[in-house]
DOSE-459664 format. One record per residue (C-alpha): residue in one letter; x, y, z. Coordinates in steps of 0.1 Angstrom, whole numbers, padded with zeros to 4 digits. Layout:
<nodes>
NODE / A / X / Y / Z $
...
</nodes>
This chain:
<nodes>
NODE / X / 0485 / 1048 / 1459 $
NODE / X / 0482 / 1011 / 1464 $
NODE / X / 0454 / 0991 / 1446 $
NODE / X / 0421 / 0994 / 1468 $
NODE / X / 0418 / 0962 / 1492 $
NODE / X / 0390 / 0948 / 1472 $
NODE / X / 0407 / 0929 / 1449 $
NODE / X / 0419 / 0898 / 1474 $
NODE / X / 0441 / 0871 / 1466 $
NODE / X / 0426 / 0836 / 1477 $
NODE / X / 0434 / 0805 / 1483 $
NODE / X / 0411 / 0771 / 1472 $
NODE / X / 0416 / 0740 / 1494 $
NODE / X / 0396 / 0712 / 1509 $
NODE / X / 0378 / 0726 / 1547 $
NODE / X / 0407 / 0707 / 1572 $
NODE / X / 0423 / 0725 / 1603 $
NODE / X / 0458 / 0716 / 1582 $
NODE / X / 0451 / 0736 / 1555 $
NODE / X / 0439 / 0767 / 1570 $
NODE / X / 0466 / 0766 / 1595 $
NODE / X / 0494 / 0768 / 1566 $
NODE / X / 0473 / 0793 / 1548 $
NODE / X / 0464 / 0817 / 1579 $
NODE / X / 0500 / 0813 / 1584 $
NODE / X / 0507 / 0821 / 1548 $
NODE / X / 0488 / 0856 / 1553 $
NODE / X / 0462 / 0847 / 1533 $
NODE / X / 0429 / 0861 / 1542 $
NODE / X / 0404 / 0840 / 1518 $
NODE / X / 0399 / 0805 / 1510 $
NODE / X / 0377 / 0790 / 1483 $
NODE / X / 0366 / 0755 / 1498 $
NODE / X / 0363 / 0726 / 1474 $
NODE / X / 0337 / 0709 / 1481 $
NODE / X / 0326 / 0670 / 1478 $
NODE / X / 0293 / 0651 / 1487 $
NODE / X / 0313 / 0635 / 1513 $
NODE / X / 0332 / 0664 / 1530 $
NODE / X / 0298 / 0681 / 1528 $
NODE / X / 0276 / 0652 / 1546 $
NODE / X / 0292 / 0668 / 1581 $
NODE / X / 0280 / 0700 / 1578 $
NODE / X / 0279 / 0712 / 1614 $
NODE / X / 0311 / 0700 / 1616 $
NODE / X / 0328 / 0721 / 1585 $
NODE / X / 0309 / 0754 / 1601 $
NODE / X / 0327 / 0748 / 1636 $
NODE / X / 0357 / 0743 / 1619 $
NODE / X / 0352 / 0776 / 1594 $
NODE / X / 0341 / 0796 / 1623 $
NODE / X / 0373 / 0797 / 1641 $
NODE / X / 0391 / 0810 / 1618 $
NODE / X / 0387 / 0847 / 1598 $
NODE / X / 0387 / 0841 / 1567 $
NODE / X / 0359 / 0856 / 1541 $
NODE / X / 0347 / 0831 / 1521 $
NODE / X / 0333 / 0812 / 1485 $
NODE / X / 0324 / 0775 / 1478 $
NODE / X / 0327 / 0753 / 1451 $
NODE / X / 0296 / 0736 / 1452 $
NODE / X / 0300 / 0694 / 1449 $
NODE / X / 0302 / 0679 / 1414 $
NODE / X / 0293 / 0648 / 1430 $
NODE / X / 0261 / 0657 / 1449 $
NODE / X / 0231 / 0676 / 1449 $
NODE / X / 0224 / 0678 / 1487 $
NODE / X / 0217 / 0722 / 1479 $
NODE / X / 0197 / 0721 / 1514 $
NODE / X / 0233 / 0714 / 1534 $
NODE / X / 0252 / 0734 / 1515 $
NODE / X / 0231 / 0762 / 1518 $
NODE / X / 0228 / 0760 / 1553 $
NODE / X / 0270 / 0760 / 1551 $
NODE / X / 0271 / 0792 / 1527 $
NODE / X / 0244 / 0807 / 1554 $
NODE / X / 0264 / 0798 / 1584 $
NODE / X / 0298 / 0809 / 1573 $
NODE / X / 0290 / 0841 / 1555 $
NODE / X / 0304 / 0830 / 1524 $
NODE / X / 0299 / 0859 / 1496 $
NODE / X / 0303 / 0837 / 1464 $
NODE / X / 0291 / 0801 / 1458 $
NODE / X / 0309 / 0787 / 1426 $
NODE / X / 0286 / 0762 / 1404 $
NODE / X / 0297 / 0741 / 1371 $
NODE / X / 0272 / 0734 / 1347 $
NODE / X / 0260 / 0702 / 1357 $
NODE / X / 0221 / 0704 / 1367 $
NODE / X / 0193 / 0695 / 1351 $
NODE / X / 0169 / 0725 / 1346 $
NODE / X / 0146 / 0716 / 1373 $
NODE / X / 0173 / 0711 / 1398 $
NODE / X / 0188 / 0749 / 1386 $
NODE / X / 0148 / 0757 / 1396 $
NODE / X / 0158 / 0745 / 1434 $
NODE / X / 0187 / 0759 / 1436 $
NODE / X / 0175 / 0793 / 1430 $
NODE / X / 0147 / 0786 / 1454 $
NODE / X / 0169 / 0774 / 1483 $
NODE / X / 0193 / 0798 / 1479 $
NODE / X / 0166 / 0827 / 1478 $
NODE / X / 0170 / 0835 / 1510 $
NODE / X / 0209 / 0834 / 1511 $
NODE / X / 0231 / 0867 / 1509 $
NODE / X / 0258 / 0852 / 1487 $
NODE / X / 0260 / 0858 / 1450 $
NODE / X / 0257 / 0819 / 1433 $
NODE / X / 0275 / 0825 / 1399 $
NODE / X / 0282 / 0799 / 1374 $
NODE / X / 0318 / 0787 / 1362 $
NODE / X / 0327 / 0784 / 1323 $
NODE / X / 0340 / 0753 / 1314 $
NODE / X / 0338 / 0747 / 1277 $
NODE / X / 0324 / 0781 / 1268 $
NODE / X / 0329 / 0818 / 1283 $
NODE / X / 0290 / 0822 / 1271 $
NODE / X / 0280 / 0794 / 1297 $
NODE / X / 0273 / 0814 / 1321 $
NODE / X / 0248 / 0840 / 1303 $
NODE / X / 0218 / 0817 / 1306 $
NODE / X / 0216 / 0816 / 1341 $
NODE / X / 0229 / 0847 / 1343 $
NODE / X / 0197 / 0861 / 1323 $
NODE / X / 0173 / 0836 / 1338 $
NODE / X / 0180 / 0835 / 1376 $
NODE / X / 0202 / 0867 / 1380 $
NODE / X / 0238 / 0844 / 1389 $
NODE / X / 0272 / 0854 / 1389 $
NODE / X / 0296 / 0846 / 1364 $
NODE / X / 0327 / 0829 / 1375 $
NODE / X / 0356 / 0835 / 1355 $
NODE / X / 0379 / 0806 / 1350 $
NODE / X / 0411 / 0824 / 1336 $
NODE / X / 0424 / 0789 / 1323 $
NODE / X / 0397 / 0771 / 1309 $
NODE / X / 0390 / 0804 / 1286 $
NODE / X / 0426 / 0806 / 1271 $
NODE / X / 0419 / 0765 / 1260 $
NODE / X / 0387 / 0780 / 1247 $
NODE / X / 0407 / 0803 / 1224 $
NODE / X / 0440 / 0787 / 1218 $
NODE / X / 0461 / 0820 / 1242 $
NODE / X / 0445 / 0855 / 1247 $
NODE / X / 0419 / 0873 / 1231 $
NODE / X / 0424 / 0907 / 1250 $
NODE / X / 0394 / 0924 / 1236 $
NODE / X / 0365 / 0893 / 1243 $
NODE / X / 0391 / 0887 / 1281 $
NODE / X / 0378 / 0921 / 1290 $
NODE / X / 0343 / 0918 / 1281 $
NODE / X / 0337 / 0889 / 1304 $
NODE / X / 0360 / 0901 / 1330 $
NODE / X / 0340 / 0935 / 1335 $
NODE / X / 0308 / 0908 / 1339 $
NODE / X / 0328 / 0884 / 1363 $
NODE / X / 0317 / 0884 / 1403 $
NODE / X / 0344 / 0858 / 1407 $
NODE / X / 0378 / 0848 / 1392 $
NODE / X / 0399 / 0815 / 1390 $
NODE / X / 0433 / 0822 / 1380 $
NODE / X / 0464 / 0798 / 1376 $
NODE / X / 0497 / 0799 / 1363 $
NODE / X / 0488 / 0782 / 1331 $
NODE / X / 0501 / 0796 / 1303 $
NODE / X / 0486 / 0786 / 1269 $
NODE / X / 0508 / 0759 / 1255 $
NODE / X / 0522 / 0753 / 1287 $
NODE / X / 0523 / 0722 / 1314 $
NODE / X / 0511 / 0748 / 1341 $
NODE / X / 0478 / 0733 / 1348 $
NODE / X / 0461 / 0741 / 1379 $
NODE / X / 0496 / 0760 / 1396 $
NODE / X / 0501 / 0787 / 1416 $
NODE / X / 0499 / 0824 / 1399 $
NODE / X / 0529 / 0832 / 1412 $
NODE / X / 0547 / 0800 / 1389 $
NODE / X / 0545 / 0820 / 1358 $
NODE / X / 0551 / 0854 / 1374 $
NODE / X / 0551 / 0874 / 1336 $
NODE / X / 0518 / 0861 / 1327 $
NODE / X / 0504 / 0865 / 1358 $
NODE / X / 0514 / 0898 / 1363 $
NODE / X / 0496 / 0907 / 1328 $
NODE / X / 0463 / 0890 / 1339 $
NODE / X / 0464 / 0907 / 1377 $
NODE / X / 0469 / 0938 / 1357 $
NODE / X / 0436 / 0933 / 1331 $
NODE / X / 0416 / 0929 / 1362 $
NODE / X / 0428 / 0959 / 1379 $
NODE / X / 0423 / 0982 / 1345 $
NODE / X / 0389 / 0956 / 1341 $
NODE / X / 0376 / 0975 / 1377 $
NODE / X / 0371 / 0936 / 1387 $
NODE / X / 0370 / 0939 / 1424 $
NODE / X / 0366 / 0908 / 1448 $
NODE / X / 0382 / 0878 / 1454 $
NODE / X / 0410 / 0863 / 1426 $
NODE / X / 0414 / 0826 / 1432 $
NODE / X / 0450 / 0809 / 1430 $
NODE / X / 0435 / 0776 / 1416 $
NODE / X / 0465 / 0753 / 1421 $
NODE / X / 0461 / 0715 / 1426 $
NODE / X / 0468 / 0695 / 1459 $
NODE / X / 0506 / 0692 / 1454 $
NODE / X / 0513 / 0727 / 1456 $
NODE / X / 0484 / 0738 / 1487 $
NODE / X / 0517 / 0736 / 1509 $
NODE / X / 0526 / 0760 / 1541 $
NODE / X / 0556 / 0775 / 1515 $
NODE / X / 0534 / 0777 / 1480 $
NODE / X / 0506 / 0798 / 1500 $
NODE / X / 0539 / 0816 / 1517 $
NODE / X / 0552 / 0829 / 1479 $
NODE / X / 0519 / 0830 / 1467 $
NODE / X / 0506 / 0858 / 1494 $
NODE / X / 0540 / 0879 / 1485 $
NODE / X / 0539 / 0876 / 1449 $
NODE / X / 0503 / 0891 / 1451 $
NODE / X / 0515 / 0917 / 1478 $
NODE / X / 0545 / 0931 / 1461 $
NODE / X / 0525 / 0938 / 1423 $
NODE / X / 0496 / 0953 / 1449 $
NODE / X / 0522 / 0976 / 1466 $
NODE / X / 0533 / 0990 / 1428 $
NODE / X / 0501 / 0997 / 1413 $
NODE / X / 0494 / 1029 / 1412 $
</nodes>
């Protein structure tokens, strides 16, 4: 039978009726909204805007702001699930973020940038999430590392996946641009038991009507064959 619909291919653009017109048209049922202090200063705005359209949700938190109070009130508002961190804080402010976000029902999880072990700390500290960047851990260890890749996928709440390809020019593309690798990773989560949402993490150039389009079949045809 086909893969359980927990596993959900998403999208990751900026909040702007454009975008989620082309990927709603797409077929794409989840966004990942990059965030900036700026885009985030309008917050009754962005929840109008995310409210008329069904999507489910995750957030990148800012890496230029610390306004937590706003973008809690956004992840409240919308119903996002996931809200996606880097390590940038200083340990007090990690102490407000927890507290803010106390009373939110989305999982804040932490994204590995240099290391995979990034995450652990706040992991262990303030019960967070791990985010699982899929191309930031291949630079970490120069290709694939099946055995460690599986460890920290069963521990992942969230996943950023691109079509890079260790060695490769494929930075920040569309899964669907290096279909072979791809494939291999989608198929590690599946036999992980990751469920929840599997970000396409592709840059601005390629967050067009027709990339979404191939993205949401590419994902749609390897669902329909597992078994």
């Amino acid at each position: 039978m086909p893969i359980k619909d927990n596993m959900i291919i998403t999208a990751k653009s900026e909040p702007s009726e454009d975008y989620f017109l082309i990927i709603e048209k797409a077929g794409l049922r989840a966004v990942e909204l990059f965030l900036s202090g700026i885009i985030l200063k309008d917050v009754k705005r962005l929840i109008k805007l995310c409210k008329r359209f069904g999507f489910r949700y995750a957030v990148h938190a800012p890496n230029d702001n610390s306004d937590f109070s706003r973008l809690a009130e956004l992840v409240s508002a919308i119903g996002a699930g996931v809200v996606v961190f880097h390590n940038i804080y200083w340990d007090n402010e990690w102490e407000k973020i927890a507290k803010i976000f106390s009373g939110v029902n989305a999982k804040l999880c932490i994204e590995n940038t240099c290391s995979v072990h990034e995450p652990l700390k706040f992991m262990r500290k303030f019960g967070m999430g791990r985010c699982l960047d899929l191309e930031h851990l291949q630079l970490e260890c120069c290709g694939i590392f099946e055995e460690e890749f599986a460890r920290a996928i069963k521990q992942a709440s969230h996943i950023h996946l691109t079509g890079y390809k260790y060695g490769s020019s494929l930075w920040h593309t569309h899964i669907h641009q290096s279909p072979g690798h791809s494939l291999y990773f989608l198929n590690l989560l599946r036999d992980c038991g990751y469920t929840g949402l599997v970000v396409s993490e592709a840059k601005i150039s390629l967050q067009t009507y027709d990339e979404f389009a191939k993205l949401n079949n590419f994902y749609k045809k390897w669902a329909g064959s597992v078994k």
